[in-house]
Phi, psi and omega in degrees: 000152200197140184247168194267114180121276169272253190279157173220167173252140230194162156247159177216141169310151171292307180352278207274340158275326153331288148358266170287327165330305192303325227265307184265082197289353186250316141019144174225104163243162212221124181242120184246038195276200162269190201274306166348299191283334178258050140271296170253005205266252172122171202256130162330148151252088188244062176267342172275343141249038201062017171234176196240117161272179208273112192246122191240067190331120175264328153260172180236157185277051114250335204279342205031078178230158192267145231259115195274320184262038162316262170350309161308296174303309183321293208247025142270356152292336186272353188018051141100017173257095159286124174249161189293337160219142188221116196282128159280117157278193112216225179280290191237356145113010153313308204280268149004295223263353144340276180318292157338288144349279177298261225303329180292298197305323159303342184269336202301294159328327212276318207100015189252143164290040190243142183307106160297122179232084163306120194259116172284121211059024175038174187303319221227002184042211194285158177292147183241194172342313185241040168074023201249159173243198188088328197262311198298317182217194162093176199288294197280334173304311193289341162096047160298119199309155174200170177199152166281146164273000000 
């Protein structure tokens, strides 16, 4: 999916978004599960590149209803430094490419140019046979540095 003009949204594998996190020293990724989730879950790591990701609820937690100031909070955390590309996380890259969305249309508005990365399978990826998410895809499955809090 592609918006006309500016920022757009694109998917990517973790593999291959890592990558370029790594790669893009300027890079953002942004997880947007709930607080629950980067709790009992756990989070990307990206301390072995000197970063932090950026953790914004796109639905809130306990009620999941949706967080109206997403977009707002996001980018009071970028404290007015847009960067050229900015990775979406979630569970399973449902939520992530939501999310993505509302930030593209927003930058769009803005007039800013920036790359959206839905990151495809998510933290915790796809359902495997017997309903477990972890094993199969996803950020950790894939052995992508991640931590427990």
């Amino acid at each position: 999916m592609s918006t006309a003009g500016g920022s757009r949204v694109s998917e990517m594998l973790p593999d291959a978004a890592w990558t370029e996190i790594a790669n893009d020293t300027k890079a953002v990724l942004v997880d947007v599960r709930t607080k629950a989730e980067w709790g009992f879950v756990g989070i990307p790591d990206l301390s072995e590149l000197g970063r932090s990701p950026i953790l914004v609820e796109w639905l809130q937690f306990p009620e999941m209803t949706p967080n109206t100031n997403f977009v707002e909070q996001l980018m009071t955390h970028l404290d007015g430094e847009i960067p050229g590309q900015i990775f979406f996380l979630c569970r399973s890259g449902a939520r992530s490419l939501s999310a993505a969305g509302a930030v593209a249309a927003d930058l769009n508005a803005r007039g800013a140019s920036v790359a959206c990365v839905n990151v495809q399978e998510g933290f915790e990826g796809d359902l495997d046979s017997e309903k477990h998410r972890g094993g199969l895809n996803g950020w950790k499955a894939r052995g992508l540095p991640w931590r427990q809090s």
